[in-house]
N, C-alpha and C positions, 0 to 999 in steps of 0.2 A: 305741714300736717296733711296729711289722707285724709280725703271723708271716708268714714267708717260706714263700710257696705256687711262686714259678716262680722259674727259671735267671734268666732274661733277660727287663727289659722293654722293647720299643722304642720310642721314642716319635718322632712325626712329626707336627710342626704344619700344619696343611694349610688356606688358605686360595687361592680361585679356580684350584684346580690342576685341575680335572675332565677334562683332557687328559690327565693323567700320572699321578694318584695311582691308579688301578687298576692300572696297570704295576709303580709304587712295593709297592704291597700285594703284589700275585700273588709279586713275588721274595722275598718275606719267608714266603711261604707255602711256597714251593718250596726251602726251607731242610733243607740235612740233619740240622741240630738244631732239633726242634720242641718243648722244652720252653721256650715264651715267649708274653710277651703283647703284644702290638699295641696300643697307649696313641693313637691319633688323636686329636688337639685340633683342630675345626674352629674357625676363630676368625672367625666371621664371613663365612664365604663366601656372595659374590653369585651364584653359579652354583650349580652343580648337584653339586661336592663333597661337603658334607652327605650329602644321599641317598645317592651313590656311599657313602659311608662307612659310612651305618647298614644300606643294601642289602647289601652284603657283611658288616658285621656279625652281620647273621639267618644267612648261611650257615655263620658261622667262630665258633666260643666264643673263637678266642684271641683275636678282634677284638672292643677295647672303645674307644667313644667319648663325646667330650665336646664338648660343644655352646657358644659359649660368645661375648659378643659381641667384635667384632673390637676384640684390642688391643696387635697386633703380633706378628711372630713372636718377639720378645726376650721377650714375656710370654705366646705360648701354650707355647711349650720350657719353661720355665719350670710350668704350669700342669700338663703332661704329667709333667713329672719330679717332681715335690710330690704329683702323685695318690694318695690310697690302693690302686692297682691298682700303680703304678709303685715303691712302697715297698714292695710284697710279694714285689719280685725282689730276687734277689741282686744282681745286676749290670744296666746301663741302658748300653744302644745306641741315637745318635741319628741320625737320618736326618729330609733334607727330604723334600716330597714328590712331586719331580719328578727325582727318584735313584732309581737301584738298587742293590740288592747279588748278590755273588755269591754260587752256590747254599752254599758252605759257608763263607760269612763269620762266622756266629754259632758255626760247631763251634769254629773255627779258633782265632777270641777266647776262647771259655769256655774250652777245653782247656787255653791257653795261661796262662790266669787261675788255672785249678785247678790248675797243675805247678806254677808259680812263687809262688801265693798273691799275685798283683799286684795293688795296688789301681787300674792299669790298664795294659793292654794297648793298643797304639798297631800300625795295620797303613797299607802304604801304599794308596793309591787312584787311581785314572785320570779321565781327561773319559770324556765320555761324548756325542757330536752325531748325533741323528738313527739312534739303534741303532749306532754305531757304535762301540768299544771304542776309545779314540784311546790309545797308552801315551804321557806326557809324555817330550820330548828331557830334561828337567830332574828329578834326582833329589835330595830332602835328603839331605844327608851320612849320617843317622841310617842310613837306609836300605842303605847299601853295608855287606850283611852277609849272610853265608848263614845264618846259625838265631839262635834267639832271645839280644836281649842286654837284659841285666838292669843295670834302677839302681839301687841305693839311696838314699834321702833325699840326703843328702852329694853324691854326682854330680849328684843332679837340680838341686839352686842350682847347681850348678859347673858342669854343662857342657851342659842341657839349656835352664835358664830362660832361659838369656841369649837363647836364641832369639825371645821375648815381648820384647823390646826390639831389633828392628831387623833381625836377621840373619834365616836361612833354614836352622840347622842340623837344624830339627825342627818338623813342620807341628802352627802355634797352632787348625788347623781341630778343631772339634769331633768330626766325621764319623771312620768309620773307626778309632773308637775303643771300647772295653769300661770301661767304669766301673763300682768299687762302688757300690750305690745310694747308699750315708750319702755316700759320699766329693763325688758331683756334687750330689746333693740342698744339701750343704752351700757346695760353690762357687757354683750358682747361687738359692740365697737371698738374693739382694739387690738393691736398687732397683737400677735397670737404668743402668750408666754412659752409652748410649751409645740415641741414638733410631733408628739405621739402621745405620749403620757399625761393623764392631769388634766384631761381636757376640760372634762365636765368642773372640775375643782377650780380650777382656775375662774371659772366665770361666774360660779357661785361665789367666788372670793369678792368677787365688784358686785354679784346681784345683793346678798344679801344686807350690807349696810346701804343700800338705797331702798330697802323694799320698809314701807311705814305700816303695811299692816303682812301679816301672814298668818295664814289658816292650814292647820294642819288635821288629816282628817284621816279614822281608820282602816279604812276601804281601801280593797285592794284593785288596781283597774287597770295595771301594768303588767306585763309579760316577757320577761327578757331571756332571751338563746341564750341556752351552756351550753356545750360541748363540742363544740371547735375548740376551743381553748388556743394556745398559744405556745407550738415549741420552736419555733423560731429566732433565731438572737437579734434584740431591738437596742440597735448602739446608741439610743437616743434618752434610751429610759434614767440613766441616772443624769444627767445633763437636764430634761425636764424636770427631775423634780429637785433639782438645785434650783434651779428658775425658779421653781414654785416658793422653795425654801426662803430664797432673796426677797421674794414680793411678799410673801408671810410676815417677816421679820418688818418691812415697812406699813406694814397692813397694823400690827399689833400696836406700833407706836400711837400710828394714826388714828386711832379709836380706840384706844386708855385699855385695852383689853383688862377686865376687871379678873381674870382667871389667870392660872400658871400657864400661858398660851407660848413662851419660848421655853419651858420645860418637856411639853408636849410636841412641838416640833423637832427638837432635839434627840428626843426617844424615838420621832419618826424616820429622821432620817439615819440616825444607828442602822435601823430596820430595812431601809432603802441600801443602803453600802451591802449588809450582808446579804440579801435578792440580790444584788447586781453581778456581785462577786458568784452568788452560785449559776446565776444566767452566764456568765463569762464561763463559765468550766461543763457544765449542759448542754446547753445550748451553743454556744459558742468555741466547744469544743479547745480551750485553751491549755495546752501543755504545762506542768508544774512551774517551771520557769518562766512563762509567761504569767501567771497567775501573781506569781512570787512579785514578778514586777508591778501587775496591774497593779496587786494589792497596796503595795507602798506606793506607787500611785496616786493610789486613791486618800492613802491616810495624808499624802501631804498638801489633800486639795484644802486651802480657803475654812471654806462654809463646814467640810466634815470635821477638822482638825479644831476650829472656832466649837462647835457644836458638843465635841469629845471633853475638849478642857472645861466646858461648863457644868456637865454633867459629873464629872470626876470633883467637880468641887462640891457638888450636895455631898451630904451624910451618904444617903441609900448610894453607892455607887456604883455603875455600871461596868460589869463584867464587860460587854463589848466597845465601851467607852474608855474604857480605860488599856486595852489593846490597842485600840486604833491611838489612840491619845501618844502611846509609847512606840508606836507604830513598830509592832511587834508583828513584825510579817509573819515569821516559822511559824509562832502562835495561833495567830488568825489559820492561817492557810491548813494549820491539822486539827484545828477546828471543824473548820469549813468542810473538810473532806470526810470530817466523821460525820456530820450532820447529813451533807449528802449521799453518804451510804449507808444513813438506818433510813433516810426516805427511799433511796433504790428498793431494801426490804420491803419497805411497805407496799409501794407501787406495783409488787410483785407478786405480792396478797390481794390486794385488791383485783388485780388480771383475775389470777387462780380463782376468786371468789363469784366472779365476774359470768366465769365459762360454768358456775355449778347450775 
């Protein structure tokens, strides 16, 4: 054990961000609770982040960094929260490093941490493109509340986890969140499920049946970057959330999941094959004959094929479940091709509406 020197540590993995992470710092400095420390893990940056980071170090004591060579953001998070600087706070707020927060995000959580004794504090969060404060049309249900509500152990299996298998009742993002240090320290100790995909999910899968009390509050204090988005092909994505799928399926046993939590996995990952399949032919540019293959490929993995035949047994049955089940490749694949040429359409509308 640490002795406990600061309120809050925040920590923020930072690699090639030299665009954004002095924006990211400066809103952490302009906080109206300044009892914290600023934990940066540069993991390997090929620009000029580094320096940003040990430059404003010289000028700021709260700002401490770690140098460290590039081994992913799943294991610089990781590297920042295990530090001896980040176990000497009581509590640990994570941020990436092309986010910001609002000026009194940190009061807001520790307050709320110190009233209720929570071992975390959960607030909601907005996009954020180009300075621009975007508020989403879409709220979690958790969120339709005027002041603080409180779970105990007991509610949190019963009506918060199930959210970690498929639903949308309560955001699995790490962000915009206040954790005891022991509490995250301990969820994210472990070999990494997931190589790109699922990060955040993953460690909310081990935080939240360890967490005995949790405060959820409707304030917004987060700010998260669109519009990089992502057209790049990530061969990693359906592989992590099979991983995820695997450890789900043992997680459900494990805590009597009192909801339909392997019907809702099930529908996720349907959902997951069809992304993946249209990433393979967008992105990754796969010829029909390649597709043809992946496709049957993919219907005769394990965990999808497991997944398809369970779904095909309910009453309601799935149109996609019941292809991949019959592993009706021609099917799937002129499916697929029609879906991605009424979104081609679309995408095309939106440019055109874009330039008016």
């Amino acid at each position: 054990m640490y002795t406990k020197k600061y309120k809050i540590a925040v920590i923020i993995p930072v690699y090639n961000a030299e665009k954004y992470i002095k924006k990211c710092i400066k809103s952490f400095q302009k906080q109206t609770f300044q009892n914290f420390k600023l934990v940066l893990v540069n993991d390997g940056s090929k620009d000029k982040s580094g320096k940003i980071c040990d430059d404003m170090a010289k000028k700021d004591e709260r700002i401490y960094v770690i140098h460290q060579e590039n081994k992913g953001a799943v294991e610089a998070r990781k590297t920042g929260v295990l530090s001896q600087e980040a176990q000497k706070a009581d509590y640990i707020f994570l941020s990436d490093a092309d986010d910001v927060v609002e000026s009194d995000a940190l009061e807001k959580l520790y307050n709320t941490a110190v009233e209720y004794d929570a071992d975390c504090v959960c607030a909601n969060m907005r996009k954020y493109w180009k300075g621009i404060k975007v508020n989403s049309k879409y709220k979690s249900p958790c969120f339709n509340i005027k002041a603080p509500k409180v779970y105990n152990h007991r509610d949190i299996i019963e009506k918060i986890y199930i959210s970690c298998f498929g639903i949308t009742d309560y955001p699995v993002n790490l962000f915009a969140k206040l954790y005891k240090s022991e509490l995250i320290a301990k969820a994210i100790d472990f070999p990494a499920i997931v190589r790109f995909m699922g990060e955040d999910l993953s460690v909310t899968l081990r935080c939240l049946p360890l967490t005995q009390r949790l405060v959820i509050i409707p304030d917004i204090v987060y700010n998260y970057r669109i519009g990089g988005g992502t057209s790049r092909f990530m061969p990693d994505m359906l592989n992590d959330f099979l991983a995820l799928y695997d450890n789900k399926i043992k997680l459900i046993y494990e805590y009597d999941m009192p909801q339909d939590a392997m019907f809702y996995i099930n529908i996720e990952l349907m959902n997951i094959v069809i992304s993946w399949l249209k990433m393979c032919q967008k992105q990754g540019r796969y010829l029909e004959i390649q597709m043809k293959e992946e496709i049957k490929r993919v219907c005769e993995i394990k965990e999808v094929s497991h997944a398809a035949m369970q779904l095909c047994e309910r009453e309601n049955k799935n149109q996609i479940a019941l292809m991949v089940y019959n592993q009706e490749t021609e099917e799937i694949y002129t499916r697929l091709m029609q879906q991605i040429d009424a979104e081609k359409r679309v995408d095309k509308i939106k440019e055109v509406l874009k330039k008016i």
